[in-house]
Each structure stands twice: as C-alpha cells, then as structure tokens.
N, C-alpha and C positions, 0 to 999 in steps of 0.2 A: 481530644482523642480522634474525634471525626477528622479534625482540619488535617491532621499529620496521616492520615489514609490515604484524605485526597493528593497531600503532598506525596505520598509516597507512587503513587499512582502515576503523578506527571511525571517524575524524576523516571519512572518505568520507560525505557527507549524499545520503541519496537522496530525490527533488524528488518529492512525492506527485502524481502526473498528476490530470487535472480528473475523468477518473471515479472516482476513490478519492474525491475532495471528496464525491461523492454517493453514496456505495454503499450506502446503505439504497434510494433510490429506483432503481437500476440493477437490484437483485437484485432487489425487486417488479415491476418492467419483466421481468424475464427471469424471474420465474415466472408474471404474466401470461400470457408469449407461448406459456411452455410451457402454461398451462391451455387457449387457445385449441388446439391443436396437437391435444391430450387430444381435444378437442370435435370435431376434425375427423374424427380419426382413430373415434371413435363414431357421427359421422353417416355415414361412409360404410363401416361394418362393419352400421349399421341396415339403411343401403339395399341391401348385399348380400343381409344378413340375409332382408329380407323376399320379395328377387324370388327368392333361394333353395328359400323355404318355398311357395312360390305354386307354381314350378316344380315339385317336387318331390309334391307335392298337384294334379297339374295334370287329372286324371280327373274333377276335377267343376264346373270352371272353365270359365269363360266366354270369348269372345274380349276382349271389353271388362276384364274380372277381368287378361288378359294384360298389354291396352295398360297399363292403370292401373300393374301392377307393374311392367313395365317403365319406367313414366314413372317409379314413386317412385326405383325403383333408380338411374337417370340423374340425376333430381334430387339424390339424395343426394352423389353423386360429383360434380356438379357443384359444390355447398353446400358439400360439404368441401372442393374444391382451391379457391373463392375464399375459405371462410375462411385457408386456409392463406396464401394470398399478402397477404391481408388481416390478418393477423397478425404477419407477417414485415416488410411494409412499414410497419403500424403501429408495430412494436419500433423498427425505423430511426431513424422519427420522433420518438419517442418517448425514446432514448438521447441522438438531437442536440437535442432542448429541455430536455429537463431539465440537459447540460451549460451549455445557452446561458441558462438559468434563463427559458425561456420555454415552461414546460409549460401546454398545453390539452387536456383533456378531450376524447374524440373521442365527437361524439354522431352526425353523420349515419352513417358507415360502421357502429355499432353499431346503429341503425336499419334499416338497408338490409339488415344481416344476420339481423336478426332478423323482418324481414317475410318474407325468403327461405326463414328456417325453419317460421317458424307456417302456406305455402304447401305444404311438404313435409310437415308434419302433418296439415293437410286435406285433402289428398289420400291421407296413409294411413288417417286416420282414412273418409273418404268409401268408401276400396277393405274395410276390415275390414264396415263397415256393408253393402257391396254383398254380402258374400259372408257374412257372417250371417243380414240377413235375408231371402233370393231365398225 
C-alpha cells in the first residue's frame, strides 16, 4: 500500500510555471533591483551624512553653508525614495516582459535618475568648495 503512494507520487509531473522558463533573467532582475536598493539606501545615508557633519561643525559656518546642507540632505532623501520606487516599479515591469518575452531596456528613467544625481553632487560638491575656500 505504502509502495503504490510513493509510485503514485513519482508518476505525479509537476508543470514548470513560466518564471522557471526564465530564471537566469528573473534572478538578474532581482539582483538588479536589489543593487538599486543598495544605491538608495547610500545616497540617503550620504545626505544624512553630510547635513550631520555640517551641523556638528556648525561654529564656523555660514547661514548660506546651512541652507546648502540642508538642501543636500533633502535632496538626498528625496533621490533615494524616487530611486526606490523607481526600482520597485522597474522590477514589476521588468518580471512581466521578460515572462511575456517582451523585454526593453529602460533608458529614459535611468536618465532621469542619473541627472537627479550629478544635481546632488554639484551642489555638494559647490557646498565642500564654499566652505574650503571662504
């Protein structure tokens, strides 16, 4: 009685779902999303970082020196929660085309995010330079 269970068992086929068809491309999707994630979570430990250090040092500081850190620090935290959702909604997209075998390449949101960032860097870079060379 046991033996004919386990026979019945193997004879059981289990039907490979359409993401197993692609799991090389799912697992590169979903370490993607996680690298983005990674990115967020440093640009907005930067922007802690620096309105931190600004604060903390704030005895030879400027009001302007203030605004700037404060801008970078807002900026950063901004930067990171649209990468994050930018990321997330990417993954989405990204899991439903490659099952529908209709993957494209995203170039404007990679765009859009990376003007957003070289914007947060010239302005820290701009804030390091103001309070260098006063």
């Amino acid at each position: 009685m046991a033996q004919e269970g386990k026979e019945q068992a193997a004879q059981k086929v289990i039907e490979p779902t359409i993401d197993s068809k692609y799991i090389q491309q799912h697992l590169a999707n979903e370490r993607t999303y996680l690298a983005w994630i990674r990115t967020a979570i440093a640009v907005i430990g930067v922007g802690f970082l620096i309105t931190n250090l600004h604060f903390s040092l704030k005895s030879s500081f400027t009001i302007a020196g203030d605004v700037i850190a404060n801008m970078i620090g807002a900026l950063s935290v901004i930067f990171g929660i649209f990468t994050i959702l930018f990321s997330t909604i990417s993954y989405f997209r990204k899991l439903r085309d490659i099952n529908q075998q209709t993957f494209r390449a995203s170039r404007i949101p990679v765009v859009i995010l990376t003007i957003l960032l070289m914007m947060v860097i010239c302005i820290f870079a701009y804030y390091l330079f103001s309070i260098t060379f006063r």
